[in-house]
N, C-alpha and C positions, 0 to 999 in steps of 0.2 A: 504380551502384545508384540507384535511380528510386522514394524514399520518396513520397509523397503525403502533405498535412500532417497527415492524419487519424495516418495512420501515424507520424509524427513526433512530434506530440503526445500519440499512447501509450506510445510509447518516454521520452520526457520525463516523464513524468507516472510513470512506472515505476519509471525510475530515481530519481526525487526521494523515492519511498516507501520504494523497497531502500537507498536512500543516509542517511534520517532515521533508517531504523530499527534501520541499522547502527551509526548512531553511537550509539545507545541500546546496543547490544550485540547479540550474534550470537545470542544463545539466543531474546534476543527478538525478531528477524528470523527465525530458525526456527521458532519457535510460532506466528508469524503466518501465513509461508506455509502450514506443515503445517492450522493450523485453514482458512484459506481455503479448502486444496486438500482439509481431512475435510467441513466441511462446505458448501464452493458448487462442491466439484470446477473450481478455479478456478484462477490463479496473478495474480502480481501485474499483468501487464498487461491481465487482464481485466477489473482496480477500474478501467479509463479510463470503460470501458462500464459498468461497475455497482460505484461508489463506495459504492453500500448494505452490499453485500459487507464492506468493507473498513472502514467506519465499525461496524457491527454487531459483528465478528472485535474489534477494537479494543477497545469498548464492552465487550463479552463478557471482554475480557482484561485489562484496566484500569479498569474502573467508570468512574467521573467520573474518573480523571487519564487519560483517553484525549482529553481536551479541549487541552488541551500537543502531546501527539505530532500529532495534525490541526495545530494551530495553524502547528509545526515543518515541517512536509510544506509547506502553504502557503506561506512562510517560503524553503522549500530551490525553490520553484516560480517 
């Protein structure tokens, strides 16, 4: 298998957000995918490309304590 780093670092970048957001718990790793994917028709290795997505979904589902989970993600990166 013949990754290229782009591709490497989506997959990284992917897993660090399904992995943070599991340890928060599974309901809220489902709410996030499912919102990403009602409203940017998106999943999660498509916040590599568009972090707005994913910061917004967040923001939209935690007010201000969405400032933590980002912080986490970074953190788990």
């Amino acid at each position: 298998m013949n990754l290229d780093k782009e591709q490497l670092r989506k997959a990284l970048v992917s897993l660090s957000v399904e992995r943070t957001l599991l340890k928060i718990g599974k309901p809220v790793y489902d709410k996030v995918v499912k919102q990403l994917s009602r409203e940017y028709d998106c999943y999660l290795p498509d916040c590599y490309e568009h972090p707005e997505y994913l910061n917004k979904v967040l923001k939209k589902i935690f007010g201000n304590s969405y400032i933590p989970i980002v912080e986490a993600i970074k953190n788990e990166l």
